[in-house]
Each structure stands twice: as C-alpha cells, then as structure tokens.
C-alpha positions, 0 to 999 in steps of 0.5 A: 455185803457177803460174798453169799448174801452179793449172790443171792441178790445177783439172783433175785435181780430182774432184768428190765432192760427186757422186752419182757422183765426176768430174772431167768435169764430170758436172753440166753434160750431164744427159742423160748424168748420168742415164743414169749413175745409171740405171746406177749401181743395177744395177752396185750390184746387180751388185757385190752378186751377183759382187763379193767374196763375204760382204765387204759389212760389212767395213771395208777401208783402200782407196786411193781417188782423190782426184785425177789429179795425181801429188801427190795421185791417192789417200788411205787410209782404211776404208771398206765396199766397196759404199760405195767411191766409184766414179767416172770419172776422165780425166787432164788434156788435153793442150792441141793434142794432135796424133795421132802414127801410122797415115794421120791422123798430124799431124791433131789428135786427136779429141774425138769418134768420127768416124762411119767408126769407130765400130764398132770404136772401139765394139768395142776400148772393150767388150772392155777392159770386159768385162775389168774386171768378169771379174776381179772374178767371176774372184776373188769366193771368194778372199777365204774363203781369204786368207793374212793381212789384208794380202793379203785388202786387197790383193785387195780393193783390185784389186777395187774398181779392176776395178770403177772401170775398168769405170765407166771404159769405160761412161762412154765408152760412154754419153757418145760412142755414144748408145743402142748405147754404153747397151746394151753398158754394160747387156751389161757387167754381165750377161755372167757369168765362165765362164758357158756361155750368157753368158760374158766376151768373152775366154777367159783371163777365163771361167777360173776363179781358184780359189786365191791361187797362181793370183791372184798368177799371174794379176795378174802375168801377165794384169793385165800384159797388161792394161798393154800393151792400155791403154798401146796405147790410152792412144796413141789418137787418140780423146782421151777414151780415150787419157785415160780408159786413161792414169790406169787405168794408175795403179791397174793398176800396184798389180795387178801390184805384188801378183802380182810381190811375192805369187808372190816371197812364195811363193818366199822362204817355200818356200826357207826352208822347203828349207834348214830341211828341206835337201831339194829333194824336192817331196813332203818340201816339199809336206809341210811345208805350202809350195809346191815350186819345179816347182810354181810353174813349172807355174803359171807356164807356164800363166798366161803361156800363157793371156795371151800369147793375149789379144794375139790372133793373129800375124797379123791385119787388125784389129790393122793397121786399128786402127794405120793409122786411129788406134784404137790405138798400139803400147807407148810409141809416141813412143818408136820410131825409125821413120815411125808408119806402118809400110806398108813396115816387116816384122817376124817371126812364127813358123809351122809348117812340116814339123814345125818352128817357122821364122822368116818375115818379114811386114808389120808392119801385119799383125803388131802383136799380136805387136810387143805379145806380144814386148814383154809377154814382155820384160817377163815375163821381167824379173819371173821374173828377180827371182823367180829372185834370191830363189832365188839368195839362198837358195843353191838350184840351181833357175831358174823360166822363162817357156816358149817362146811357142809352148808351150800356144797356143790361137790363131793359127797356132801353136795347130796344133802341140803345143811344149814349154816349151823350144820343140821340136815334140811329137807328140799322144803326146809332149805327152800323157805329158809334159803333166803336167810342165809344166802343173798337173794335177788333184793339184796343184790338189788340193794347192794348195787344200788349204793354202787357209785364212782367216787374219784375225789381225792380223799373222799369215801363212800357213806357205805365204807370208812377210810383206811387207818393208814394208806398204800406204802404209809400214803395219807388217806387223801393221796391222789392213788388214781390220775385220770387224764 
C-alpha cells in the first residue's frame, strides 16, 4: 500500500470506539461533542416515537459504515435498529480544493461559513434535513404491512440512513453555526410529517406513504430528487458540506435501487399475472389479487408530479444567488462546457399564455431549479424506460409514461393552469371529469391497501410482487433478512 493511498484510508476510517462513530475527529472539539450527545438522547427518543413502528426488538441484517473508501464504506451484519451505529461521516478532503463557479470561482473553497452567508447557507443545510427525518415518519407503518423479509430489510435499511443523513446535517449545524445551528438541530426533530401546527418544511414530505406501492414510487422518484439537491450541494464551495453530501449519496444510491427494482417487481408479478388469465382487464387483474398496469401509472403520475415541485419554481432569485455566491452548483458541475458563471447565459422555461404552454427564454441564473428539474426528468424517464422492457418482454401492448412536466403542478407559474399528462391545457371542467384517470382516486388507494399483508416467512412474497433475482450483498431470496424476537 502507498504512503498516499495509507493516508487517505487513515482519513476515511471511522472511530467506533465513540459514543458517537466519526471520522472528524469528534474527540478533539469537546464543546462540540457534547452538544452532540446532548442531541443524541432526544433523536433516540425521537427514533423511539416516529421511526418504524413496533420494530424496536427486531434483529435487522443492516449495512453499516465502516469507512468513506470505496473498498470498505460498509459491512452486514444483525443488529436492533435503535442500537444502529449513527454516526457523521465526511468523505476524505480534497487537498487545495479550489471553488469551481458563481463570483468566487478560482477562490480556495471554504473551511468556514463566511459571515455574509450564512443565512442561507443556514437555510439550504436545514431544508435537506428536515427531509431526512420526514421520510422516516412518512414510512413509519410500512413495515406492518411488508410484502417479504426482504423488502421490510430494505425499508429498514432506508430508514436508519434517513436517520444517519439527518446526524449528517446536525453535525454541521452544531460545529459551523454555534446556538442558531443547536436550535434548528432541536427544531429538526420536533416538526412532525403532516402535522397542521408543525409540519416538514416541504409539502412532498407531509404526504402521507400509506402503502409499499406508493414507497416504491416515492423512493424512485422523490429519494431521486434527493440525488440531484445533494450532487448540487456536493458542488458547493462550503467544504464541509460538499464532503458531508458527497458520501450520503453513497447510501442514497440504495434508496433508489429499491424504488426502481420494487416498482419493476410490481410489474413482472402483474405480467405474469395478465398472461396466465390472458386478459388486460383492469377488474379481471385486480381480481387476481395484483396491480393492473393503468394502476401503476396513476402512481406514477402523481409521485413524479409531486417531486418535480420540490425543485422549487421555474424562476427564482434564490436559486441564482446560491449559484453566483457559491451555495450551491448545478448536477455534475465540472462536467458543463460553459464559463461557471452564467451572467450571460439564458435558458428556456415554460409560462402560460392565452391558453397555452409556450416557450420563453430567460437568464439562466434565474432559471436553475429548472436546469436541476430537466436533468431529474432525463433521469426519470431512464428508469420508467427499464419498467417499460419488462412489459416488452411480456409481450404486453402497454407503455407507462412520465406525464408532461406541466401536469398536476402546485408551484411556480404553471401551478395556474390545469395540463394533461400529455401536456394539453384543460379547463376547470375538463380536468374534473377526467382527473381520476390519471391520478389515484379514493378506490384505488382502497384497492391497493386492500392487498397490504405481513409476510414474515422466510422466503416467501406477496401475490402482488415477484421475488428479487438476486439478494442483499448476493443473499438467496430466502435468507432470513429480518429475526423477530
């Protein structure tokens, strides 16, 4: 092993002889550590109130951290969730790091937050954690309802990483913004997922998650926009951040994995299911006990509706202020052809006008929640694409869509208009008679939750879902994911 290569593993080790496992050297600021384990009892707490309901004794085979590299950032083994090792993990510094965009390009990237921004640097690092434990209470009764061992794992295994990217975001709080960041790291964990007086800072996440057809929906789609805001931050010019982010889109990779593969699951079952019965009857399907194909597409219009609004409004002063002082870059930065300053760069948005959806250019600055959104939809319509192979393999005459990015939006301009998923303007009469076609009604969430059962046999599946192809870290199908004592 190199000198250097030694180094950079030394760096990436984390201490888990801590109360509270690190790799920034935890022990060395005492002040900071024990604001942290004056934390640590409350998010216990809290973990014991919102996280998954009665799971507390279960022995769950978790990957834990065990280092930032790649050869070793994580292991498997059994453990009870409240016992999971949380921790704070960076990945490695990046020796002379130089800022890369916005006014302070060339400048060396910051190790501290410069006075003049710390406000919104305060306000970006809050809204991504509040997101951490929102899914958390989003998700809490799944796991009463899993379809297999395998998948209560998996939902399990989200969830404890929820919980370690919240730590993520306190960390930074307590150790860069003194009693402001202790106080919102308290706020954190007392706003509560769709609670009127209290609620998430986000709408998408005071929805509810009421069955394991809309989890797999949402950890495809909004766990996915949860990968384009983190690549954006993993850009920024505050390093700690920029390292924090870099890592938690190691596990948030995992989050994704499940949607995509649990929703291609759904899928294969109900194929199987239509050429068993040779019928594309929705009612002949749903009476089998699976999840008819225009079923699965009203989930999917809703979901990618919902999440395309996190990225915010099509224009927006703030997304331009963070890009030009250096807050936050856009997906894959370094990867643009252009000057990383943008002040005489345009690009186009959609408005409303006489009726219609139109095309306008508009300065770009101002536009960068929509660079993010198009480059999350490119990414969305990748993965309904393999959903769509399964079908084709099936032989069944049938294509899932992600609707037009006007459909069903709540913010910004295009919130004033009523769009189909195909993208024509609808009157307030039109999209009433037909809103029920393409996004779930009250029956169809009845129906879904009707086919919503423990199973906690090894090896066994719901009817409504197929097995994996291959396990967790290449365990059979039938591997014992979850004990219960």
């Amino acid at each position: 092993m190199t000198l250097e290569l030694k180094l950079e593993r030394e760096m990436s080790s984390i201490d888990y002889n801590e109360k509270i496992p690190n790799n920034v050297n935890l022990a060395e600021d005492r002040a900071l550590k024990r604001a942290l384990e004056h934390w640590q009892p409350n998010y216990i707490e809290w973990w014991q109130d919102m996280g998954p309901e009665e799971s507390q004794d279960f022995e769950v085979y978790l990957r834990t951290a065990v280092s930032v590299d790649p050869q070793g950032w994580a292991q498997f083994g059994y453990v009870k969730m409240p016992e999971y090792r949380w921790g704070i993990f960076l990945n490695p510094a990046q020796q002379d790091r130089k800022i890369h965009f916005g006014d302070h390009k060339g400048e060396d990237a910051w190790q501290s937050v410069p006075g003049e921004y710390r406000a919104n640097l305060r306000r970006i690092i809050v809204t991504q954690g509040d997101t951490e434990p929102a899914s958390v209470e989003q998700q809490r009764h799944l796991g009463l309802t899993a379809p297999s061992l395998y998948d209560l794992r998996n939902l399990f295994q989200v969830n404890v990483e929820e919980g370690r990217h919240l730590w993520a975001m306190v960390y930074l709080l307590h150790k860069y913004f003194g009693r402001d960041g202790r106080e919102e790291g308290e706020a954190l964990l007392e706003r509560r997922s769709g609670n009127e007086d209290n609620p998430r800072i986000l709408q998408a996440f005071n929805e509810k998650t009421p069955d394991w057809l809309s989890f797999f929906m949402f950890t495809y789609f909004t766990d996915r926009d949860g990968k384009y805001q983190l690549c954006a931050l993993a850009e920024s010019s505050f390093d700690p951040l920029a390292r924090t982010t870099r890592f938690m889109l190691t596990e948030e990779a995992h989050h994704m994995f499940v949607g995509e593969s649990g929703v291609s699951r759904i899928i294969q079952r109900t194929c199987e299911v239509m050429n068993d019965l040779k019928t594309d009857d929705p009612a002949a399907i749903r009476a089998a006990g699976v999840i008819d194909l225009p079923t699965i597409q009203r989930y999917i219009n809703f979901h990618f509706s919902v999440t395309i609004d996190l990225f915010g409004a099509d224009q927006s002063s703030n997304a331009a202020t963070f890009y030009t002082t250096g807050l936050k870059g856009r997906f894959e930065e370094g990867k643009r052809d252009d000057d990383h300053i943008l002040k005489n760069d345009h690009y186009t948005v959609l408005e409303v006008r006489d009726g219609k959806l139109v095309e306008k250019q508009v300065p770009m600055l101002n536009a960068l929640n929509e660079v993010l959104r198009d480059d999350y939809i490119k990414d969305s319509i990748s993965g309904v694409k393999r959903w769509n192979k399964v079908i084709e393999k099936a032989g069944i005459p049938f294509e899932l869509k992600v609707p037009h990015k006007a459909f069903h939006r709540k913010i910004g301009a295009l919130s004033e208009v009523n769009v189909s998923p195909s993208g024509e303007v609808l009157s307030d009469k039109e999209w009433k008679q037909q809103v029920d076609n393409w996004l779930p009604s009250q029956s169809d969430r009845e129906f879904i939750a009707s086919l919503m059962g423990r199973i906690t046999e090894v090896g066994k599946f719901a009817n409504w879902i197929a097995p994996p192809k291959i396990g967790i870290n290449n365990q059979p199908a039938d591997f014992a994911y979850v004990r219960f004592n």
